[in-house]
N, C-alpha and C positions, 0 to 999 in steps of 0.2 A: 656506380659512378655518381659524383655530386652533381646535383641540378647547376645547370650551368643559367645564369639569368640575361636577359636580353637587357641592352642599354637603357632601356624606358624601365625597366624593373630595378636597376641599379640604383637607379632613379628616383623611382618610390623611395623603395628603403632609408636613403639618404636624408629624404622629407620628413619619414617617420620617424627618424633620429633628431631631428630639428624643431620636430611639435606641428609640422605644418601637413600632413597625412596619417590625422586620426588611425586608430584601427578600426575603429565603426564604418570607415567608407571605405566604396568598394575601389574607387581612383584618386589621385591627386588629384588638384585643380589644377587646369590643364595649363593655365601660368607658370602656375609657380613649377612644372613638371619641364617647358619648354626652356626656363630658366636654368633649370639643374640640368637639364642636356648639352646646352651650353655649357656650362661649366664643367662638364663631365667629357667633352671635345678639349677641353682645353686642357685638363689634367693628364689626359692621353697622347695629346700630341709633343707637351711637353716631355714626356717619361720616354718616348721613343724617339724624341729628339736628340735625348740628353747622353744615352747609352745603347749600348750594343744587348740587343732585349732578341733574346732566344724565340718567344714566340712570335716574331715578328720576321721571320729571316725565313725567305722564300725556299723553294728548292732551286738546283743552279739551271742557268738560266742559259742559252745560246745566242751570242750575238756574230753571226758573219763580218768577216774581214773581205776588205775589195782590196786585194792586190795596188798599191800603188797611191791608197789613199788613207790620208792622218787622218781627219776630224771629222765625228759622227755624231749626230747628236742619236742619242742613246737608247730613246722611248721610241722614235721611228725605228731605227735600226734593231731592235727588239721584236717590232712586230706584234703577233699575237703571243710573244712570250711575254710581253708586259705584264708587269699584274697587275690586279684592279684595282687594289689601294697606290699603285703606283710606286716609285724607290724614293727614300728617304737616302740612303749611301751603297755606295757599293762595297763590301766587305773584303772580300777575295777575288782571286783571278787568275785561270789556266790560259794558258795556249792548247789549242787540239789542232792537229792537225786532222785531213780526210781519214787513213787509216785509224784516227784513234787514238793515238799518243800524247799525251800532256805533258807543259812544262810549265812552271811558277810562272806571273807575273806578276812584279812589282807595281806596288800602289802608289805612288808617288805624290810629291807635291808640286804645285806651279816655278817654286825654286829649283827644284831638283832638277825637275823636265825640260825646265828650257835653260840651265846650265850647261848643257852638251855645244859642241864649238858648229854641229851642221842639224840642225832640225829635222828636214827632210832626209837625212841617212837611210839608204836603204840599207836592208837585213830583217835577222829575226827578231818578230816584235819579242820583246823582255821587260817593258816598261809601260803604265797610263800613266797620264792623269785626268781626273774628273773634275771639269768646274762645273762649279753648281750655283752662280752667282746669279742667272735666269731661274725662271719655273723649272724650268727640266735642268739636263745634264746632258754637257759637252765632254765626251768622249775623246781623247788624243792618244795616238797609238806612238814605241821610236821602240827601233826603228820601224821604216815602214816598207812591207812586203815589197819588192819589185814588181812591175806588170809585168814582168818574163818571168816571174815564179808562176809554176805549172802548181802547184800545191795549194790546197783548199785550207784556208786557213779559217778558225772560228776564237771568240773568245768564250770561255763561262764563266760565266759570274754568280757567286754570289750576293745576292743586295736582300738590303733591311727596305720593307714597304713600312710605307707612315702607317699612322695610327688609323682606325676605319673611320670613315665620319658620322658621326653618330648625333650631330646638330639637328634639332629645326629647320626645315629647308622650305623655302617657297617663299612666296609674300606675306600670307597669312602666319608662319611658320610650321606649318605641318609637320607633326608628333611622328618619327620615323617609326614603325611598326616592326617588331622581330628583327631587329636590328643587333649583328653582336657586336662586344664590347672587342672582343680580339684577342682578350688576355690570359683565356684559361680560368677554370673554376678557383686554385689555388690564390689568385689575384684577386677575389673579388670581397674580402674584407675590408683590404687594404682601399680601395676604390670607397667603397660604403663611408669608412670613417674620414676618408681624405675628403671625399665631397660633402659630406657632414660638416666637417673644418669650415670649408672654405663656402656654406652656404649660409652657415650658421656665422660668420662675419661682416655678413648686412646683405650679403647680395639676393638675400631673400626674410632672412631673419639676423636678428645679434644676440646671439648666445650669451650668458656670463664666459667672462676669461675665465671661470675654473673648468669650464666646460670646453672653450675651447682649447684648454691647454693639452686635457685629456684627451678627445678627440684626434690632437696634431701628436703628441705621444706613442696613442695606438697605432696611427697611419704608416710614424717613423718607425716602431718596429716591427711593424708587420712589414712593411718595405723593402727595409736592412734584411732580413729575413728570406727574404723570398729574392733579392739579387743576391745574397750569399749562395744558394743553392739550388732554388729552380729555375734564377734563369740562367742555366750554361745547361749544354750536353752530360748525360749522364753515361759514363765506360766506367772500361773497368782496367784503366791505365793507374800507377799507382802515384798518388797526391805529392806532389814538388814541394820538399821540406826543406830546413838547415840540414847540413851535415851534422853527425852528433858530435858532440861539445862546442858545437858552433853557440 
């Protein structure tokens, strides 16, 4: 299997592409390193901001339904099923009931959801939606279980967690140590020359433009590349074509 590298190594590399970590030494300077971490947070959070990124998507997740009640906020209600990096989005979503049985529920949007003529409707849930306009996420369920339903209701989800933080943290800003990047070995080219680009733009050094063009070149398609194919599930369902002579 490929050596997978820890965000501080990503790190390096990215410097040694830029001229500013020799091969003669045995570290970056510990600036110009805290610098590129930074920027290497930020390249991450963007990229799982922006799409539905396969390695980022949790396994599903159980959140309990209280009979009689809409609005959760989502990370308590979660419990110890939160995960550590926390939800970026929620993806998918079953109904289970106690014995086990699952049914779809729709993902909805704030127009959708409160289009309905009684909010409070009771029945089977069939619908969220998620605001996400705080830090967390507000959860709303329609309809919503009655208190006389005897039935154990649960939702599962599946949710996309952000990117890992992989910043300078503290006053000082302390060099996070064996820290991963979160993206899989396959990704880490891609990383290398993206933050080559963008450190080699002034935020630590100014490359020539024929360097940076290069650089932003490789990044984009080693990129294209890697959303084309490794980040979705791999089966063995057959590939959704034209019809022929379409």
């Amino acid at each position: 299997m490929s050596h997978v590298l820890t965000a501080t190594e990503i790190a390096g590399k990215a410097l040694r592409m830029i001229g500013k970590f020799p091969i003669t030494e045995t570290a970056p300077d510990s600036e110009s390193l805290r610098e590129a971490l930074s920027w290497l947070d930020l390249n991450l959070a963007q990229t799982v901001g922006t799409r539905r990124m396969f390695k980022r998507l949790d396994v599903t997740l159980t959140m309990p339904i209280v009979n009689g009640t809409q609005s959760y906020d989502l990370e308590d209600a979660l419990g110890t099923d939160l995960p550590d990096d926390g939800i970026q989005f929620v993806v998918r979503a079953w109904l289970e009931d106690s014995p086990g049985n699952r049914s779809p529920v729709e993902i909805v949007t704030r127009q959708t959801f409160e289009e309905v003529s009684r909010i409070d409707e009771s029945g089977s849930l069939c619908r969220i939606y998620i605001d996400r306009q705080d830090e967390g996420h507000t959860l709303q369920i329609f309809p919503v279980p009655a208190t006389t339903d005897s039935t154990v209701w649960s939702l599962k989800l599946v949710v996309q967690r952000f990117a890992p933080d992989v910043a300078p943290t503290g006053v000082t800003g302390d060099i996070p140590q064996n820290v991963s990047h979160g993206f899989g070995q396959a990704w880490q080219r891609w990383i290398v020359f993206q933050m080559a680009h963008d450190l080699g733009c002034g935020a630590i050094h100014k490359l020539p433009e024929d360097s940076l063009r290069r650089y932003a070149g490789v990044a984009k398609e080693a990129k294209d590349e890697l959303l084309a194919f490794e980040n979705r599930e791999q089966d063995t369902e057959d590939p959704v074509c034209a019809a022929y002579g379409m």
